[in-house]
N, CA and C atoms as an extended XYZ file, in Angstrom:
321
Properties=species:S:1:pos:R:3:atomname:S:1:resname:S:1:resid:I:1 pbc="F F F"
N       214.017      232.515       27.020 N   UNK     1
C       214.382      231.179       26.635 CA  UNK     1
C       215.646      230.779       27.393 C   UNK     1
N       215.360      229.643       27.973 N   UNK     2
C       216.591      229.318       28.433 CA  UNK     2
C       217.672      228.002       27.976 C   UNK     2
N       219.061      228.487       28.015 N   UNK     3
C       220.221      228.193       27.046 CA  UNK     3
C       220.085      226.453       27.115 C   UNK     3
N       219.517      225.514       25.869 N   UNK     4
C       219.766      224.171       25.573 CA  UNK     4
C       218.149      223.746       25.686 C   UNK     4
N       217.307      225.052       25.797 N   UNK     5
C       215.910      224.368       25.930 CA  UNK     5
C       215.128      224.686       24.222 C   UNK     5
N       214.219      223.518       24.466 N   UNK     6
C       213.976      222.711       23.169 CA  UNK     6
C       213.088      223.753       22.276 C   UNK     6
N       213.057      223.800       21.141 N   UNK     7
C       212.219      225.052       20.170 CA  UNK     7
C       211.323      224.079       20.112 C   UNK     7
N       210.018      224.443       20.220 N   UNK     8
C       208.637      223.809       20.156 CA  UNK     8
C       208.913      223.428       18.228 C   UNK     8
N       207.966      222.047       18.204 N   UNK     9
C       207.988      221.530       16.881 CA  UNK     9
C       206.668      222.454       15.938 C   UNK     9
N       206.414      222.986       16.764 N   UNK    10
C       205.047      223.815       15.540 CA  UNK    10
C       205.923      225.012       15.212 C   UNK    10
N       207.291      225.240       15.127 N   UNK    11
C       207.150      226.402       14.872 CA  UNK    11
C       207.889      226.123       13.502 C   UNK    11
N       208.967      224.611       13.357 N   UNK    12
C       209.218      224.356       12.142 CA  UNK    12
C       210.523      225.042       11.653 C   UNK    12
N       210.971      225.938       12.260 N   UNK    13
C       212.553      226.928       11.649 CA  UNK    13
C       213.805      226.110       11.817 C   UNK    13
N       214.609      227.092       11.201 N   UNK    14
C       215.852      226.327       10.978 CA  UNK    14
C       216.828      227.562       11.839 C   UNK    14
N       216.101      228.342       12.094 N   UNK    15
C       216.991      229.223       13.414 CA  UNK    15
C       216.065      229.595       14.531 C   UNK    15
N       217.040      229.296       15.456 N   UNK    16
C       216.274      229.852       16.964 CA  UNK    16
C       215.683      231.494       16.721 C   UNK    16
N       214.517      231.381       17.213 N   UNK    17
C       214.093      232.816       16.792 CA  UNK    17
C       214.902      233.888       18.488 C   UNK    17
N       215.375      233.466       19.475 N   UNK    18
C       216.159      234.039       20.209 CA  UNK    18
C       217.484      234.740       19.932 C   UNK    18
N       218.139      233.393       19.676 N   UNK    19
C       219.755      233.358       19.481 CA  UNK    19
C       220.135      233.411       18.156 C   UNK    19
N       219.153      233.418       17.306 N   UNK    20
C       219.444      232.859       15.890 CA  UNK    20
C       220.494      231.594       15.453 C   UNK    20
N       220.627      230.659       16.404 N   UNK    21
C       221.645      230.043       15.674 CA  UNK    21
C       220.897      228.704       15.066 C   UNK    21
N       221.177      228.207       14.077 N   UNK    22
C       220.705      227.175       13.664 CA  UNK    22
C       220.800      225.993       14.018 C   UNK    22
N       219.307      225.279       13.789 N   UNK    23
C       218.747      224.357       14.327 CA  UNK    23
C       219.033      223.173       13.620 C   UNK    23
N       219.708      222.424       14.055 N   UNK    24
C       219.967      220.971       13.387 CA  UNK    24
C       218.526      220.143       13.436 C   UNK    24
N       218.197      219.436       12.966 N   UNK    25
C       217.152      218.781       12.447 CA  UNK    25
C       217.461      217.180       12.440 C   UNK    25
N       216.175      216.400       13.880 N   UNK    26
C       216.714      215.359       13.959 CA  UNK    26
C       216.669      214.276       12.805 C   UNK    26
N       217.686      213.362       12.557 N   UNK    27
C       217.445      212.319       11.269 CA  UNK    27
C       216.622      211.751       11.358 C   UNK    27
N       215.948      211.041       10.676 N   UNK    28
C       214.913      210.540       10.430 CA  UNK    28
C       215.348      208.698        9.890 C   UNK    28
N       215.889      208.109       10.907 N   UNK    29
C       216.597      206.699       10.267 CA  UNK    29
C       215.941      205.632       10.612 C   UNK    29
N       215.457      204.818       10.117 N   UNK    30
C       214.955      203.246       10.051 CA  UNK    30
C       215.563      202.408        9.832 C   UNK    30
N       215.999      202.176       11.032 N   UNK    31
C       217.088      200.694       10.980 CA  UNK    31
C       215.968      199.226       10.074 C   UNK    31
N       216.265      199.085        8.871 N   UNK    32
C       215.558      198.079        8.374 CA  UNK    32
C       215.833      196.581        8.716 C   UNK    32
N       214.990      195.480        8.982 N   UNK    33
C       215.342      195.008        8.659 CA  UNK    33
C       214.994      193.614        8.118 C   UNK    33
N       215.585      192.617        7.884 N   UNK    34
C       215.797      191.820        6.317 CA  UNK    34
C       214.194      190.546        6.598 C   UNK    34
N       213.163      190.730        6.324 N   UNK    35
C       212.183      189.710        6.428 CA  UNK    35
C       212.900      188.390        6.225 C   UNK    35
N       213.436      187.715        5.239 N   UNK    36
C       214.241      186.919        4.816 CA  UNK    36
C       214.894      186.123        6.058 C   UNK    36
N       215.530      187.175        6.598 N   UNK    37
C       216.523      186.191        7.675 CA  UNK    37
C       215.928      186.362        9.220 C   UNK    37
N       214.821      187.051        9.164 N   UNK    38
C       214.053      187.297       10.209 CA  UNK    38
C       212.564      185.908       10.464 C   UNK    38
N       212.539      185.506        9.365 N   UNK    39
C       211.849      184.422        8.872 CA  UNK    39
C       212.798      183.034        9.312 C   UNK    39
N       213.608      183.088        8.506 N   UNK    40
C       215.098      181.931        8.231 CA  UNK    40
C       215.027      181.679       10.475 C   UNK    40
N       215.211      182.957       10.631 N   UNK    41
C       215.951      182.592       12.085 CA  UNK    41
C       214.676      181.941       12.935 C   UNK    41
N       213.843      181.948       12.673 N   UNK    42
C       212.158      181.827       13.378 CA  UNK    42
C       211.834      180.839       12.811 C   UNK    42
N       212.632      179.859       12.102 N   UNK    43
C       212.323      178.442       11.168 CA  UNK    43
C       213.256      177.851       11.922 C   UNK    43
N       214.466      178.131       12.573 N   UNK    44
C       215.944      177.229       13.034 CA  UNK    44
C       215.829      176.838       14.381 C   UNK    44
N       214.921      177.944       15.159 N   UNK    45
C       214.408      178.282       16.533 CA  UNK    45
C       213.555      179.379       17.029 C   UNK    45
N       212.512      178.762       17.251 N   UNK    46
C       211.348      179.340       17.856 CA  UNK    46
C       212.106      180.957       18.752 C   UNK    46
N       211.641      182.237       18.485 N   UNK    47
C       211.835      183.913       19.216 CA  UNK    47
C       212.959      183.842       18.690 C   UNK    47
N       214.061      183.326       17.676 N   UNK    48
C       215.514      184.347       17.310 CA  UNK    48
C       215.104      185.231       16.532 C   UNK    48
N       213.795      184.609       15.849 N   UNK    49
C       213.586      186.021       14.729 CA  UNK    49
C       212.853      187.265       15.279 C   UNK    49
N       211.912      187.217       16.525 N   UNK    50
C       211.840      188.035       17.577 CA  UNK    50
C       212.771      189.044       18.039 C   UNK    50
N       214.023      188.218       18.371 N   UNK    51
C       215.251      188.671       18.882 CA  UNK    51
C       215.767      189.841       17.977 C   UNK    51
N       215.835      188.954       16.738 N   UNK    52
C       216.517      189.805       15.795 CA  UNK    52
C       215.732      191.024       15.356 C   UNK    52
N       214.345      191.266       15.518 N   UNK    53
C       213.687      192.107       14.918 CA  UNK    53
C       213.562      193.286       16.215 C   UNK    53
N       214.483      192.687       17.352 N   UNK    54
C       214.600      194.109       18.427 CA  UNK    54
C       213.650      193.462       19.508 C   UNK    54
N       212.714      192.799       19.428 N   UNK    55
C       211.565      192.270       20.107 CA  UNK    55
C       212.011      191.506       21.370 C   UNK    55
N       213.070      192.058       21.955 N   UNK    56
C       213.453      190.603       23.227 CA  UNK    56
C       212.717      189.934       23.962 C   UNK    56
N       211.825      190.792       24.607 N   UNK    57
C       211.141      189.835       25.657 CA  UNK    57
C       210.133      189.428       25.495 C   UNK    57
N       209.583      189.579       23.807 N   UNK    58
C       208.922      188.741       22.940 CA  UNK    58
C       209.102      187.521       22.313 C   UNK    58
N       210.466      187.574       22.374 N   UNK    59
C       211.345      186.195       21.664 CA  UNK    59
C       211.562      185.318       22.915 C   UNK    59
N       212.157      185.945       23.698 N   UNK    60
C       212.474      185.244       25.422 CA  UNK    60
C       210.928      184.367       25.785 C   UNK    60
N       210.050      185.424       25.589 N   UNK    61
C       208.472      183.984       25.643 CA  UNK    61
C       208.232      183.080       25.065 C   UNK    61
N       208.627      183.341       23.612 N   UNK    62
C       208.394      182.269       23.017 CA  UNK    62
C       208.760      181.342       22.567 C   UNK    62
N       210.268      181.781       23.118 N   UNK    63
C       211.074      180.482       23.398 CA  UNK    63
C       210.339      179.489       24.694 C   UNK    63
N       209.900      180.063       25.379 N   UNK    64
C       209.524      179.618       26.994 CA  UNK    64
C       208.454      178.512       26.690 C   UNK    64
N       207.840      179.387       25.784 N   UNK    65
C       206.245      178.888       25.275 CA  UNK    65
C       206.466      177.478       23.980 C   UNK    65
N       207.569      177.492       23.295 N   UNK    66
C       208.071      176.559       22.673 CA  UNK    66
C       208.827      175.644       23.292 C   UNK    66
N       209.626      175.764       24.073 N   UNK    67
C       209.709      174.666       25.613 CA  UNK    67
C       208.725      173.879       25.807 C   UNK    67
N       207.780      174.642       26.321 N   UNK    68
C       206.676      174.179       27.168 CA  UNK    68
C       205.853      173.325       26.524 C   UNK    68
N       206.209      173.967       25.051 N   UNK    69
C       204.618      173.328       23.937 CA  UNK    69
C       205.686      171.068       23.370 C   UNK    69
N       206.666      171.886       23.144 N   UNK    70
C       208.160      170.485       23.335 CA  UNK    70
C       207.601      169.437       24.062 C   UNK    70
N       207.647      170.323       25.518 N   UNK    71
C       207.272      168.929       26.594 CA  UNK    71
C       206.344      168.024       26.413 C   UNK    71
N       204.709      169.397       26.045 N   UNK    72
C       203.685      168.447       25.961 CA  UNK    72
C       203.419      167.604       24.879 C   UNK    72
N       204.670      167.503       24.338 N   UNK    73
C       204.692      166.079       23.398 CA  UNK    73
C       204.891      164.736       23.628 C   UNK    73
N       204.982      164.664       25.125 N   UNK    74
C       204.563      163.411       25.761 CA  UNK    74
C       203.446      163.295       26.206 C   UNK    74
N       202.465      164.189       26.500 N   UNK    75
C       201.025      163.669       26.477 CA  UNK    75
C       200.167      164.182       25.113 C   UNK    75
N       201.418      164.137       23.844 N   UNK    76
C       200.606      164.046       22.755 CA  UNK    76
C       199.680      165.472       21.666 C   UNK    76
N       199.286      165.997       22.636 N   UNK    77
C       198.530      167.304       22.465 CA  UNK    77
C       199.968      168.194       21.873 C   UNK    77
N       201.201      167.941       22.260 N   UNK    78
C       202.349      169.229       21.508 CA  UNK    78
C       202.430      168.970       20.051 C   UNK    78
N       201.681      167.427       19.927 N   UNK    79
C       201.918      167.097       18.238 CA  UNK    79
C       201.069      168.140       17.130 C   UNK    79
N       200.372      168.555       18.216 N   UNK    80
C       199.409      169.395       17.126 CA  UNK    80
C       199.302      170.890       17.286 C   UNK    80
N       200.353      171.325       19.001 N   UNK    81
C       199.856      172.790       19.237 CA  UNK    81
C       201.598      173.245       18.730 C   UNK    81
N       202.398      172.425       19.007 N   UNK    82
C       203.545      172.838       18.505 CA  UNK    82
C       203.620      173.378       16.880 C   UNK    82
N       203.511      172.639       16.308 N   UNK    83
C       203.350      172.745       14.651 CA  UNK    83
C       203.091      174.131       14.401 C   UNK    83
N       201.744      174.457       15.147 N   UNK    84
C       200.821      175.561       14.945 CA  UNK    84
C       201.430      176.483       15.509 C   UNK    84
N       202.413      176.452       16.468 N   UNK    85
C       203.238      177.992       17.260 CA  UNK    85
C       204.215      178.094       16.549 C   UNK    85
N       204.625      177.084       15.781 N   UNK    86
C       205.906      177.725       15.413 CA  UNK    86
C       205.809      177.809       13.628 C   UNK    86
N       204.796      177.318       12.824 N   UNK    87
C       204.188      178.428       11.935 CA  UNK    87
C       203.470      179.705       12.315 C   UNK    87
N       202.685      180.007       13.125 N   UNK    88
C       202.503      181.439       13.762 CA  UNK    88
C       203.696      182.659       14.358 C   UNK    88
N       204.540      181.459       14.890 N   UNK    89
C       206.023      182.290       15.167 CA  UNK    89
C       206.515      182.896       13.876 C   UNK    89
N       206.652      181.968       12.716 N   UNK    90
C       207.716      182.141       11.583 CA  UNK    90
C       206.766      183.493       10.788 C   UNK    90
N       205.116      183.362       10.939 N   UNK    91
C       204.354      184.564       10.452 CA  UNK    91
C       204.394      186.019       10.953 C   UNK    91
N       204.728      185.827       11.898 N   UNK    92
C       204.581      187.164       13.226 CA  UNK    92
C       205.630      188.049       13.135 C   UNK    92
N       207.282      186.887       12.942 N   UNK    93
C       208.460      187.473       13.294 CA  UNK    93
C       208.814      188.225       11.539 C   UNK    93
N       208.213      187.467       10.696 N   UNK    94
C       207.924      188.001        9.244 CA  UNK    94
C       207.319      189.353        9.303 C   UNK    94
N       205.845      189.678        9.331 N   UNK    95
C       204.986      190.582        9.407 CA  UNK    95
C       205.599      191.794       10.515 C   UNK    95
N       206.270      191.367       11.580 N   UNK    96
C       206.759      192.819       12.243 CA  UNK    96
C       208.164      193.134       11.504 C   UNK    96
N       208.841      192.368       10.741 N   UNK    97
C       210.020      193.141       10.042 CA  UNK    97
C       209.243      193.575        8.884 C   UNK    97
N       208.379      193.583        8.821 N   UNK    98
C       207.238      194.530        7.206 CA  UNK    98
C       207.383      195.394        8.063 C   UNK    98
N       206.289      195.595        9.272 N   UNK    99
C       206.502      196.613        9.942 CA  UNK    99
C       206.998      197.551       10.301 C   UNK    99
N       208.208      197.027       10.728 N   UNK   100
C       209.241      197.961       11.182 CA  UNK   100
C       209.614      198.858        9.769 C   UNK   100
N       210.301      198.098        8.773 N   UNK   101
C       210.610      199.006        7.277 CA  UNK   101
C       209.180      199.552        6.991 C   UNK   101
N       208.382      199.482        7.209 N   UNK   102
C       207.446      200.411        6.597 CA  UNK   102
C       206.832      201.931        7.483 C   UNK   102
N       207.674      201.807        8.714 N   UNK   103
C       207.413      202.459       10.003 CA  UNK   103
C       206.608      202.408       10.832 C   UNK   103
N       206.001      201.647       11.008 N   UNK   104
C       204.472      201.403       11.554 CA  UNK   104
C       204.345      201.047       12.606 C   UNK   104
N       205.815      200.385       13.033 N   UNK   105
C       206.025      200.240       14.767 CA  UNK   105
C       207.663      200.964       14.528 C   UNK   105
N       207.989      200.728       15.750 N   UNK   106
C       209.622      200.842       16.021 CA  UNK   106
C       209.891      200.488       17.528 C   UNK   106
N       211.004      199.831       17.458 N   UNK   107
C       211.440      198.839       18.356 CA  UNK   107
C       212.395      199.665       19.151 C   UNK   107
């Protein structure tokens, strides 16, 4: 075995079966976080709640994509696709902070 190399995870101990010295055990932490204001921020402006849920260059689109959907409210059609992205935004940026606290992704 050589000195700083990793003890295979099937074997499960709390001492190196070489050196015997004991094996710290990595934490296990879930940065949670708050549906509430992950929602709130995805109601004020289209991807902050993206942002906030770790998701950047998920939020960075859909800001792009909420721009874009803005504009086409001069030929009318944003009156009806806008509405619809940014209730789908406020659902999405909701449902992945379930996610994340429940572990099911991680960012």
């Amino acid at each position: 075995m050589i000195i700083g190399e990793e003890i295979g995870e099937e074997r499960k101990t709390k001492y190196c079966p070489k050196c015997g010295v004991r094996v710290k055990e990595a934490p296990t932490y879930i940065e949670k976080k708050s549906t509430g204001i992950a929602a709130v921020l995805s109601f004020v402006f289209v991807g902050l709640g993206q942002i906030y849920n770790g998701q950047i260059g998920k939020g960075i689109m859909f800001m792009i994509i909420g721009i874009i959907l803005v504009l086409t409210m001069f030929i009318l059609i944003g009156f009806i696709l806008y509405p619809l992205f940014w209730i789908y935004n406020i659902y999405d940026t909701y449902s992945t902070a379930e996610k994340i606290n429940a572990g099911k992704i991680s960012v």
